[in-house]
MMTF fields as JSON, N, C-alpha, C and O atoms, coordinates in Angstrom:
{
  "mmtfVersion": "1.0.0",
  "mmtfProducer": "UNKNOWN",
  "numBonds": 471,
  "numAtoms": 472,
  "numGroups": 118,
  "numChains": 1,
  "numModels": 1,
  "chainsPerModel": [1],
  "groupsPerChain": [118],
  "chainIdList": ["A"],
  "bondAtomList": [4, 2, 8, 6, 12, 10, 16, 14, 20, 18, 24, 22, 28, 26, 32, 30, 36, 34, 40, 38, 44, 42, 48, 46, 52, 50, 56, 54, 60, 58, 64, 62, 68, 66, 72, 70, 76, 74, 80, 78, 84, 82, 88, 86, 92, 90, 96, 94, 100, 98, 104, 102, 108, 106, 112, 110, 116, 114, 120, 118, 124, 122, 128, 126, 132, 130, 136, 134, 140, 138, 144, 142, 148, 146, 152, 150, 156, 154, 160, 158, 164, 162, 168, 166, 172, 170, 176, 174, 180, 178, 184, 182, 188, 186, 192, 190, 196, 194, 200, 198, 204, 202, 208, 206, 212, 210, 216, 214, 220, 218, 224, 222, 228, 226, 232, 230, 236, 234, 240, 238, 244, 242, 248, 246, 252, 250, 256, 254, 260, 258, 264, 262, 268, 266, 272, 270, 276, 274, 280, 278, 284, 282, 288, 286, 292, 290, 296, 294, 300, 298, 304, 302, 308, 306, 312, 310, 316, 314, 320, 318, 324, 322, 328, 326, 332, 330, 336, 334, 340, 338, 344, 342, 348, 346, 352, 350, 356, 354, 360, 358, 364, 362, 368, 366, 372, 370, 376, 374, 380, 378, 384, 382, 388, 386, 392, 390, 396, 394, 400, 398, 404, 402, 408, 406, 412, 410, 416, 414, 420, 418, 424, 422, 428, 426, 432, 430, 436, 434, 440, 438, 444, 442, 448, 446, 452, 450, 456, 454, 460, 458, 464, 462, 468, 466],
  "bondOrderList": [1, 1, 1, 1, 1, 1, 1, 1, 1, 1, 1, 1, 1, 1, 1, 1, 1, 1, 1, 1, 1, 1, 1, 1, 1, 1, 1, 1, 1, 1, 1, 1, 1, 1, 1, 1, 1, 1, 1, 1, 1, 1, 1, 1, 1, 1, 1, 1, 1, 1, 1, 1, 1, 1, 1, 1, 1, 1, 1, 1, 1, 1, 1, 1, 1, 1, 1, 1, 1, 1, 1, 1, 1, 1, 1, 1, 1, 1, 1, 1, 1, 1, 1, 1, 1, 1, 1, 1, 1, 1, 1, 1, 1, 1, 1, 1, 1, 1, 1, 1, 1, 1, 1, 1, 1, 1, 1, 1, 1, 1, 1, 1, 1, 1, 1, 1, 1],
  "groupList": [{"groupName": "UNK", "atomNameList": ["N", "CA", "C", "O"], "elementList": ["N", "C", "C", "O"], "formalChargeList": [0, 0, 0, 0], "bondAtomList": [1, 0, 2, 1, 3, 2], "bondOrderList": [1, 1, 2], "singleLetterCode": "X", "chemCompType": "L-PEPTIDE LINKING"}],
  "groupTypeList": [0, 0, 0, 0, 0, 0, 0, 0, 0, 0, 0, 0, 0, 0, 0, 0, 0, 0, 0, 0, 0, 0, 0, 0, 0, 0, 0, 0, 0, 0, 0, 0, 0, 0, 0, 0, 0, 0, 0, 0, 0, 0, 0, 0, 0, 0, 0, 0, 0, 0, 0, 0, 0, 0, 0, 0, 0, 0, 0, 0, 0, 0, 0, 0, 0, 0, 0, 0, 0, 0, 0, 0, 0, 0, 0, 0, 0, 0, 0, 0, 0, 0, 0, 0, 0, 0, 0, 0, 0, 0, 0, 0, 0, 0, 0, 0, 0, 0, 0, 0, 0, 0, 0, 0, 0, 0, 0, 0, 0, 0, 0, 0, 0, 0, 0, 0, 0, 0],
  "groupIdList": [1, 2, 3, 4, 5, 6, 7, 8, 9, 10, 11, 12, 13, 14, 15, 16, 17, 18, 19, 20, 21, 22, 23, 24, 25, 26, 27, 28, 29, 30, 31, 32, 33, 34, 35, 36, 37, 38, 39, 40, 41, 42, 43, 44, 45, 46, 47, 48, 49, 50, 51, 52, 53, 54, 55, 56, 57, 58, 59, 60, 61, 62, 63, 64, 65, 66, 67, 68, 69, 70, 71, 72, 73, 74, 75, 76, 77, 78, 79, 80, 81, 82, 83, 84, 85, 86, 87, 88, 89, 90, 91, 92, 93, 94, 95, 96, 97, 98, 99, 100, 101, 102, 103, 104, 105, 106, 107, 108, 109, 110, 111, 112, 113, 114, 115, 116, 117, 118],
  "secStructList": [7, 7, 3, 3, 3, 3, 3, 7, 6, 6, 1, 7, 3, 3, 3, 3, 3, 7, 1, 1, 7, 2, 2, 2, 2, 2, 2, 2, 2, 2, 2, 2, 7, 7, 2, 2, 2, 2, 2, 2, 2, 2, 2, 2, 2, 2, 1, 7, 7, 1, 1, 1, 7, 7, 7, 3, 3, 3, 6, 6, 3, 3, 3, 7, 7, 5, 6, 6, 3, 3, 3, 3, 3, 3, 2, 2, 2, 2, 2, 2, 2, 2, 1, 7, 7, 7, 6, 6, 7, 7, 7, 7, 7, 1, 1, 1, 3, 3, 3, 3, 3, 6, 6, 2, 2, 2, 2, 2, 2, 2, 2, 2, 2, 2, 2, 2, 6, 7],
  "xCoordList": [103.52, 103.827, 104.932, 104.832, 106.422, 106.995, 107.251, 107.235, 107.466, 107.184, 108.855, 109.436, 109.435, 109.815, 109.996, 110.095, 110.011, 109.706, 111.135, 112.082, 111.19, 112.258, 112.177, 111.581, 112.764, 112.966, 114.089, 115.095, 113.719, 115.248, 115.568, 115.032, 116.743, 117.485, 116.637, 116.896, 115.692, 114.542, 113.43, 112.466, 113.616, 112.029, 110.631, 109.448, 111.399, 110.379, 110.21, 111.312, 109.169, 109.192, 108.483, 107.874, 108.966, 108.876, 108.13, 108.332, 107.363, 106.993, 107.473, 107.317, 108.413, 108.822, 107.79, 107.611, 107.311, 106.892, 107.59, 108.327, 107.264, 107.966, 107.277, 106.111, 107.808, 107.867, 106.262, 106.015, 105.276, 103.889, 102.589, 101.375, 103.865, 102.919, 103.285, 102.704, 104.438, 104.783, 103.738, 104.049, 102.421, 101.6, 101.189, 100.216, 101.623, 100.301, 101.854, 101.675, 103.271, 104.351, 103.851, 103.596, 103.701, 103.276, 101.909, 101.939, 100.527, 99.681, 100.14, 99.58, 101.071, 101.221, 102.09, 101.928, 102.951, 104.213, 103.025, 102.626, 102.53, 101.576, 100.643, 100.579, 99.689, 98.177, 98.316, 97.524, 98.947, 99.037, 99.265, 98.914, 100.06, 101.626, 101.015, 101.656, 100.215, 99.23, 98.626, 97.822, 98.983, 98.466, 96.715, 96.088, 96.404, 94.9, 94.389, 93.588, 94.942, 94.227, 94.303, 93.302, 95.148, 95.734, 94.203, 93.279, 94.528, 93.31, 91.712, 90.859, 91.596, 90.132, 89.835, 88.758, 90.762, 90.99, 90.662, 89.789, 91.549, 90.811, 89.766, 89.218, 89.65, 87.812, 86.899, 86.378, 87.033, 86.099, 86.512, 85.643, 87.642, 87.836, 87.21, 87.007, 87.08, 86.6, 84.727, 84.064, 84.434, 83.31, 82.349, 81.19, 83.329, 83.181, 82.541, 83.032, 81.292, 81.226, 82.623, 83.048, 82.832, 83.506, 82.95, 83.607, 81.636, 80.798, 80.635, 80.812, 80.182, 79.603, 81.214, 82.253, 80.766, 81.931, 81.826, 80.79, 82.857, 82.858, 84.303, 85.258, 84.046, 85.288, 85.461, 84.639, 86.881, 87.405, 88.005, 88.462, 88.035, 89.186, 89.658, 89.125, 91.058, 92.525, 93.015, 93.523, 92.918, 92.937, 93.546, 92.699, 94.664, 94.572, 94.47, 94.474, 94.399, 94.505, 92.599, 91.787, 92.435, 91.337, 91.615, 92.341, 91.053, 90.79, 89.354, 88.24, 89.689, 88.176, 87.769, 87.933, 87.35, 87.509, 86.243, 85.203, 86.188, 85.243, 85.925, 87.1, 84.762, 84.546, 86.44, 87.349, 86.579, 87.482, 89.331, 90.393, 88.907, 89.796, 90.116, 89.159, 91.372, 91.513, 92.124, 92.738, 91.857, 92.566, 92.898, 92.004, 94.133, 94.262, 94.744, 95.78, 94.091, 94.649, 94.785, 93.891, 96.267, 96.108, 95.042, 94.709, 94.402, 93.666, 93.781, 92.858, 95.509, 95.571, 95.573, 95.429, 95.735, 96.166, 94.985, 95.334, 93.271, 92.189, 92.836, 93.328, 92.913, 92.85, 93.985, 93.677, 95.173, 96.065, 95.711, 96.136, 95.035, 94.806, 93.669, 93.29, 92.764, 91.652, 92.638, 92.35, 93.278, 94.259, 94.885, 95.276, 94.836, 95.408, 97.072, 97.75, 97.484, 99.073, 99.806, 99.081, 100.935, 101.558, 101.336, 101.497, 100.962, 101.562, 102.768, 102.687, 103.88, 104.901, 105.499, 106.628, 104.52, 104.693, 103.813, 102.693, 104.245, 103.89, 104.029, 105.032, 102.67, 102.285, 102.638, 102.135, 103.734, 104.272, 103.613, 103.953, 102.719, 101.586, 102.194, 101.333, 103.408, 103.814, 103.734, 103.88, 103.52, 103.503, 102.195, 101.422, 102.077, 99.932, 98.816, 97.754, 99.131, 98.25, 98.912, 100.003, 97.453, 97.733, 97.101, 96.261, 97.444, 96.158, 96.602, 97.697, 95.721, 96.227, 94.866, 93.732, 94.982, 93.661, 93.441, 94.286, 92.045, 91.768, 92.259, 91.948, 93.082, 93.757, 95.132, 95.527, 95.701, 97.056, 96.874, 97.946, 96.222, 96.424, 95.601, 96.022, 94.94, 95.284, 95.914, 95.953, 96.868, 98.204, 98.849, 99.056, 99.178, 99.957, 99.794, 100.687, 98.662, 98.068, 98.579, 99.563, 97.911, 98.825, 100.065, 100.44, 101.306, 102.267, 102.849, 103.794, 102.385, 102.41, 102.125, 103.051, 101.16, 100.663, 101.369, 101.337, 102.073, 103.46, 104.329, 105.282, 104.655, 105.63, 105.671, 106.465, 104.643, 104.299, 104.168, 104.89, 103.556, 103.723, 104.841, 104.8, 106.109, 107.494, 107.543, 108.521],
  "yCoordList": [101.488, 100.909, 101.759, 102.975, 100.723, 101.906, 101.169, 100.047, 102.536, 101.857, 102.591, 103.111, 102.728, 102.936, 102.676, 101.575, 103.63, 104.116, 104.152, 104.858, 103.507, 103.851, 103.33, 102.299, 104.035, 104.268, 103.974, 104.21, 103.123, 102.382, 103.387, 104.45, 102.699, 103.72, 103.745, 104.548, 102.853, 102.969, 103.214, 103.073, 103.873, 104.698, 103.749, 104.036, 102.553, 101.102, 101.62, 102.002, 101.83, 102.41, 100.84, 99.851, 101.341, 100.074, 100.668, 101.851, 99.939, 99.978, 99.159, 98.145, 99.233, 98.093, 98.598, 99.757, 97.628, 97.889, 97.001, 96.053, 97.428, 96.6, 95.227, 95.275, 94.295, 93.048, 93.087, 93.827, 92.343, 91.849, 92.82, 92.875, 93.804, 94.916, 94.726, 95.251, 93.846, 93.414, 93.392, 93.84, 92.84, 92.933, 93.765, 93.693, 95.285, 96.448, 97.04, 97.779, 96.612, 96.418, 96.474, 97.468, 95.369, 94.263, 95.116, 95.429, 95.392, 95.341, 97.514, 97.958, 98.507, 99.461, 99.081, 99.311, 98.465, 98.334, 97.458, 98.251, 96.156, 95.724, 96.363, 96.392, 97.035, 97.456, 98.572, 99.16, 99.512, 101.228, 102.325, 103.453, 101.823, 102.326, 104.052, 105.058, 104.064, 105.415, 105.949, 105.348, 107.426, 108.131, 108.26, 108.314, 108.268, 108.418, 107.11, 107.209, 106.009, 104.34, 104.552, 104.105, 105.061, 105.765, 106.765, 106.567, 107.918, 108.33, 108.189, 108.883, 106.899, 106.543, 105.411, 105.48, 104.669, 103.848, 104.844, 104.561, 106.381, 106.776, 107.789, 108.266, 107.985, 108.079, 106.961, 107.133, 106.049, 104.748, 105.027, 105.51, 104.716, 104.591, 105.681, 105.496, 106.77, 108.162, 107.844, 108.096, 107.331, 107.322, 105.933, 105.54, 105.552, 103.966, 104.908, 105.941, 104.195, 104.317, 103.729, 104.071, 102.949, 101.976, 100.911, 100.218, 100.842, 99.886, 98.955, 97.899, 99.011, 97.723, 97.184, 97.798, 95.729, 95.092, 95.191, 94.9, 95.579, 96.129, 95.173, 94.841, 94.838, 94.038, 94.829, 94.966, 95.29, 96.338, 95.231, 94.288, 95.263, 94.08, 95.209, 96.308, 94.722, 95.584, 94.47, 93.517, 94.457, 93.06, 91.883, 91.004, 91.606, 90.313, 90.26, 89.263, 91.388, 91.583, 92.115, 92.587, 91.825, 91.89, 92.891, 92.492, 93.982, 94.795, 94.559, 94.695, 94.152, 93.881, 94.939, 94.49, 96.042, 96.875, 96.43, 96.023, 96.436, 96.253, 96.884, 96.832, 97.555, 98.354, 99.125, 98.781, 100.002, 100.552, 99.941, 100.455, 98.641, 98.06, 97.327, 96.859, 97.093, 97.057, 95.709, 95.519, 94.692, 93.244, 93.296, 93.526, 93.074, 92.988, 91.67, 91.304, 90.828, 89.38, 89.218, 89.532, 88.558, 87.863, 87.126, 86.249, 87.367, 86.367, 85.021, 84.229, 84.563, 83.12, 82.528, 81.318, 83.307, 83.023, 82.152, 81.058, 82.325, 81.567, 80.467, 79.547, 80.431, 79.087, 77.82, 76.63, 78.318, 77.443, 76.891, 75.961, 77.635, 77.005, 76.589, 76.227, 76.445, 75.31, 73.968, 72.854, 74.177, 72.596, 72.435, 73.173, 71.019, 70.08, 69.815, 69.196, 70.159, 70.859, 69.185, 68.862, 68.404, 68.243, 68.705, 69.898, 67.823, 68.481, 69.031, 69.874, 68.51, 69.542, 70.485, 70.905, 70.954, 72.443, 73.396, 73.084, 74.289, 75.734, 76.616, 76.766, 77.552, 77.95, 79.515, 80.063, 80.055, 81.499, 82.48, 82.77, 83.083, 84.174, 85.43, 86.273, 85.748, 87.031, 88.504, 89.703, 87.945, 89.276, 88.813, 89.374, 88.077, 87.931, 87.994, 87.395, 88.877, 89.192, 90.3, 90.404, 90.936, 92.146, 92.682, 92.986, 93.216, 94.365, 95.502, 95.697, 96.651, 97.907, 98.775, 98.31, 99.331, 100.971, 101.3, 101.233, 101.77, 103.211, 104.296, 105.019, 104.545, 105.559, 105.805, 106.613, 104.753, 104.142, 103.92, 104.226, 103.619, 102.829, 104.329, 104.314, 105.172, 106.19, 106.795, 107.421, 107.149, 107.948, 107.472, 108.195, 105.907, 105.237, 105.784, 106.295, 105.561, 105.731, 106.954, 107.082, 108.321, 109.813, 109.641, 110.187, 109.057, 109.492, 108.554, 109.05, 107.16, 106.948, 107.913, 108.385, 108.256, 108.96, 110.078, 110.678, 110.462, 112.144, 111.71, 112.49, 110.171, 109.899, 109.691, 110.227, 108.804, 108.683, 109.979, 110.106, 111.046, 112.146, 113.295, 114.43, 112.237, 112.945, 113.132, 113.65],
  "zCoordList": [118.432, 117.154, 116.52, 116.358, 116.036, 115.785, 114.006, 113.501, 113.568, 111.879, 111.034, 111.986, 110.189, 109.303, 107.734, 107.191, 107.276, 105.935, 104.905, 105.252, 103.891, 102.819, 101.563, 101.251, 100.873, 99.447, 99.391, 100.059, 98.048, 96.997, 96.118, 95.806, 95.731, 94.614, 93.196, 92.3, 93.123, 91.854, 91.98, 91.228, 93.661, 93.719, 94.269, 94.451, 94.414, 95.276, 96.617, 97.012, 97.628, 98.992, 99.613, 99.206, 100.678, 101.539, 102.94, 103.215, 103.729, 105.554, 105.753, 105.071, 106.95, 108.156, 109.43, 109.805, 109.848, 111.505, 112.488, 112.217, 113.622, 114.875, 115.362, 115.754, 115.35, 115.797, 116.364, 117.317, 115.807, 116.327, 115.448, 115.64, 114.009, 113.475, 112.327, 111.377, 112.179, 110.494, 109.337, 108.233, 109.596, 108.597, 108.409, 107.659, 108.962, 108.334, 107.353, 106.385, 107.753, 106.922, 105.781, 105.102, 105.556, 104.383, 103.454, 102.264, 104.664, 103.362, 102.93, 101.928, 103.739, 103.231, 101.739, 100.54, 102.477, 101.041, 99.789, 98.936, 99.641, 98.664, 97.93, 96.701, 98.957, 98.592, 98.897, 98.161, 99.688, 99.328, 98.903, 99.247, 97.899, 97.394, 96.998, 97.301, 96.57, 96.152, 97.054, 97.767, 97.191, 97.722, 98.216, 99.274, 96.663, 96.457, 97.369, 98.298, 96.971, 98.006, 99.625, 100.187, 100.387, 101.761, 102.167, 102.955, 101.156, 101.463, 101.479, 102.032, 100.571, 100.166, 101.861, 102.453, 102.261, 103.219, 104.333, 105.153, 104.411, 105.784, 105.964, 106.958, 104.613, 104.122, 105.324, 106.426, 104.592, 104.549, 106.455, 107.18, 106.913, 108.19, 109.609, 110.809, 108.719, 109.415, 109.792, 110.799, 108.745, 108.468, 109.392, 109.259, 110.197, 110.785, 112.124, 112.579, 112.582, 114.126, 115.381, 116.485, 114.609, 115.847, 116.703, 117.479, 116.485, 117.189, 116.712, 117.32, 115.265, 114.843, 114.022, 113.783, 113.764, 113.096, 111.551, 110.954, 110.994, 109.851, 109.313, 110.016, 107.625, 107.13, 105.623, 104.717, 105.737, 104.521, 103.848, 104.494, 102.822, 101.658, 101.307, 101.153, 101.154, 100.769, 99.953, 100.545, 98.432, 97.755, 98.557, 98.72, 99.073, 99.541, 101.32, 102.041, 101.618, 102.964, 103.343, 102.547, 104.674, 105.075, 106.499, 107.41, 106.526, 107.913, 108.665, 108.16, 110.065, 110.821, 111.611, 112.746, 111.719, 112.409, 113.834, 113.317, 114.926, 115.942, 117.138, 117.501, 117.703, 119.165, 118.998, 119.752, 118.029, 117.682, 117.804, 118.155, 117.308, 117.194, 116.052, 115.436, 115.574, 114.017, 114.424, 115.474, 113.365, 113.397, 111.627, 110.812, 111.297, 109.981, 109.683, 110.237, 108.813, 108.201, 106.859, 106.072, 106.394, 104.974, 104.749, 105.546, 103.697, 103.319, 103.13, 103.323, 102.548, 102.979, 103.826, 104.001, 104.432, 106.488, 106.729, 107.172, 106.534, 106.712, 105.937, 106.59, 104.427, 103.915, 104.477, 104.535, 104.816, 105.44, 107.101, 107.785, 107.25, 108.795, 108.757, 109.871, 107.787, 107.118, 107.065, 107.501, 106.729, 106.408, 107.678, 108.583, 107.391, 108.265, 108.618, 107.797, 109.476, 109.086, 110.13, 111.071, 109.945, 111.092, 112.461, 112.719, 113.414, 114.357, 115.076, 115.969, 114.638, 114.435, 113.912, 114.166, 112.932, 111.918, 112.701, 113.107, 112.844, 113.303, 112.477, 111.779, 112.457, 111.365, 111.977, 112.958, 110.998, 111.399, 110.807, 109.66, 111.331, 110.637, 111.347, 111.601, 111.715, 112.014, 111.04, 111.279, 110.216, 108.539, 108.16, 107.383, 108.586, 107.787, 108.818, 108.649, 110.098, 110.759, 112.433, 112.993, 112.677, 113.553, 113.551, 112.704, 115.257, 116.003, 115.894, 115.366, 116.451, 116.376, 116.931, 116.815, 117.19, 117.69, 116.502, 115.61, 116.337, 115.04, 114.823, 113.876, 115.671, 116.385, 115.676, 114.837, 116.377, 115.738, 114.324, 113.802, 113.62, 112.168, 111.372, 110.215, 111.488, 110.977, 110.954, 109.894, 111.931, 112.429, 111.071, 110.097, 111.196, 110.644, 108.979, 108.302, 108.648, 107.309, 107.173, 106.444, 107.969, 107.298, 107.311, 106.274, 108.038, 107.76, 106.578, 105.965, 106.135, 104.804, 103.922, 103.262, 103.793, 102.859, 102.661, 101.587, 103.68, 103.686, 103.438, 103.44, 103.046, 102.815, 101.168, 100.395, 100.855, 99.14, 98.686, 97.696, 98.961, 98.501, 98.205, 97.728, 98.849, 98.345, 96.608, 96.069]
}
């Protein structure tokens, strides 16, 4: 997973990730922006067996964690694919969903967090 990190000229910070990781993009830049939230998340994450299936809400984003594997989804992402779409519309959930290790997505989380702490 490869990610980068930046700051605007007004101090707005941003995550990019690589193509198939866009959404953990998305819920760092939305729902992490604070240090303190980064760390309460790998609190909560440390504290996981890894076995059983466990579901974190990150206000609009949802983490599934099972058999040490992380699935992260927008929350609208369920309600639109409740609906009945064309069959010629394809529904692009590339930024509203993604896998990752426990492994990986804490990594990920500290070096956010070294980064908000500039």
């Amino acid at each position: 997973m490869e990610y980068e990190f930046k700051q605007g000229l007004t101090g707005e910070r941003e995550a990019r990730l690589s193509m198939g990781h866009e959404a953990f993009g998305r819920l760092l830049t939305e729902e992490l922006g604070r240090p303190e939230r980064v760390s309460e998340l790998l609190e909560t994450l440390m504290r996981t067996d890894g076995l059983a299936e466990r579901r974190i809400g990150l206000g609009e984003w949802t983490l599934t964690l099972e058999l040490g594997e992380i699935l992260l989804s927008h929350n609208a992402l369920g309600i639109a694919e409740e609906q009945e779409l064309d069959p010629e519309v394809e529904l692009y959930d590339q930024e509203s969903e993604a896998c990752c290790g426990l492994e990986d997505l804490c990594q990920l989380l500290e070096s956010w967090q070294q980064f908000l702490g500039r």
